[in-house]
N, C-alpha and C positions, 0 to 999 in steps of 0.2 A: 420865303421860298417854300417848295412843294417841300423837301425833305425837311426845315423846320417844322412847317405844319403837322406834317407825318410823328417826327419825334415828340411835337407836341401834344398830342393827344394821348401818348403813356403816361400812367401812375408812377411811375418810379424814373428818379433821374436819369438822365443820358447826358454821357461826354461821349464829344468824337476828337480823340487826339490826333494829332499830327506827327509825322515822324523824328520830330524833336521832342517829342512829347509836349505841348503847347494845346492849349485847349482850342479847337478849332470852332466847336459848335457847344453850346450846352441848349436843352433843354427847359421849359417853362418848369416842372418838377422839381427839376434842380433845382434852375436860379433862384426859385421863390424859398426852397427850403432853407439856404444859404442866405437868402437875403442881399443876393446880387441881381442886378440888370443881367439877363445870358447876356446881351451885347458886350458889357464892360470882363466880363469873365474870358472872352474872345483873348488868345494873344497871352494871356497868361501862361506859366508851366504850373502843368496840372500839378504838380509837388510842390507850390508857393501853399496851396492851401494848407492849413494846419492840423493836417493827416497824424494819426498816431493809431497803435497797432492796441489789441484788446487788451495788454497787462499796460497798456498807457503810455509805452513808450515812442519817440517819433522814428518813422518810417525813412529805413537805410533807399537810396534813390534803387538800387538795383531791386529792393523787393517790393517796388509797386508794380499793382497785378499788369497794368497797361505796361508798365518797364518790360515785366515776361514775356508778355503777348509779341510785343515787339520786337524782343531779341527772338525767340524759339521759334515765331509764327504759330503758336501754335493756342487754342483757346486756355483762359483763366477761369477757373469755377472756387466758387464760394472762398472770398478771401474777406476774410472781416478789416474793413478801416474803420474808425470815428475818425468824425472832423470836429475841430472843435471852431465856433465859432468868436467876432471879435467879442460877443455877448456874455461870452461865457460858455453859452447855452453847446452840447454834444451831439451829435449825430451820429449813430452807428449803421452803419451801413452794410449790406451783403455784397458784395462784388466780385459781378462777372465781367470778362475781358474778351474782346473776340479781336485776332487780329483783322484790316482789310487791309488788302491786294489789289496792286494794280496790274496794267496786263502785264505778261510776263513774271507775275508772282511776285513782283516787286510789294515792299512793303510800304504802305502807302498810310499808313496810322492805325489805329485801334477804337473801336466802340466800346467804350465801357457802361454799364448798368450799373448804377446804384438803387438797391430797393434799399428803402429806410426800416431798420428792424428798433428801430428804438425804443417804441411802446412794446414789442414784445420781449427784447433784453429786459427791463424795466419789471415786466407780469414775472421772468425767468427769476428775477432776483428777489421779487416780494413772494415767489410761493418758495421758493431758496431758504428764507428767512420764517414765514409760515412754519414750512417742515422742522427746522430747527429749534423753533419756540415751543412746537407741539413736543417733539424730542426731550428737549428741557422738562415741559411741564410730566410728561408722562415719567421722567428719570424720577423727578419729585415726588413724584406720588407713588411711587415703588419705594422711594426711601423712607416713606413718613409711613408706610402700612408695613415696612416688614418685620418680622420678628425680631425680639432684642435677644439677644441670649447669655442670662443671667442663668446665675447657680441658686436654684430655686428649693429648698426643705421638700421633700419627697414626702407628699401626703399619704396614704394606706391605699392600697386598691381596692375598690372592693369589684367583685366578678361576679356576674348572678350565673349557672348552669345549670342545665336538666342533666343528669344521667340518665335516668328513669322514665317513664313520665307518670310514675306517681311522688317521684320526690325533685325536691329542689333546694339543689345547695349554693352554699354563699362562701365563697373563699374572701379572706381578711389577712394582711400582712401577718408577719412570721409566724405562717403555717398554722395557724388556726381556719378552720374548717367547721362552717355551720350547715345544718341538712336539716331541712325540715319535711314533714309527711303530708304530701296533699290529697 
């Protein structure tokens, strides 16, 4: 269809959910990052897939972004999901939510966006770890140059002074005083 075409031609995934929340339409983007047929993803509830929220835990049905959009009418911006695939393999996702309307403002389902942030989650946690290593090495080298403070036999001073400037004196521990005539 024209509006597959259409969706088909974005970078970033697209779901059109239906107002049971059921996947109506994905996507080439998607399917392919998922490693689904869009057709066989059709019919599914967009919450079978295996959604989990940033600290890794799974996704209560009421706080998926499309769930909000659907109840409030109102748009979803930047909600982090990962999916984890049956591979193993993660996907983290940015998601935005928009409700659609039909006439009479009827709720008629939801478009949702998935951009894939995965490679840049990833660059986030290796300069994460970068900084912290530098941290570390820079603590270390503060620890191995700094001063030790031991009780150390107090050598004589000696002090060179002008008073004059034809003479020059030389002070030496307990009050001995040398001055010579230049």
């Amino acid at each position: 269809t024209r509006v597959r075409s259409a969706l088909d031609t974005m970078a970033e995934g697209l779901l059109v959910i239906d107002p049971k929340q059921n996947i109506a339409l994905a996507n080439s983007a998607f399917s392919e990052s998922v490693g689904h047929d869009a057709d066989k993803l059709v019919g599914k509830p967009a919450s079978s897939l295996d959604w989990s929220d940033q600290a890794g835990r799974s996704v209560l049905p009421e706080d998926f972004p499309w769930t909000r959009a659907l109840d409030s009418g109102k748009v979803q911006r930047n909600h982090f999901l990962r999916l984890t695939l049956p591979s193993g393999e993660r996907i983290s996702y940015n998601v935005n939510c928009s409700p659609v309307l039909a006439a009479g403002g009827k709720n008629a389902g939801a478009l949702v966006s998935l951009d894939d942030i995965s490679e840049l989650e990833q660059k986030e946690i290796e300069l994460q770890k970068s900084k912290e290593e530098a941290e570390a090495a820079n603590h270390n080298k503060k620890g191995a140059t700094s001063p030790q403070r031991t009780r150390r036999k107090r050598k004589p001073s000696v002090e060179t002074t002008t008073p004059t400037a034809q003479t020059s004196s030389v002070s030496l521990s307990k009050g001995t005083r040398l001055t010579a005539l230049c």
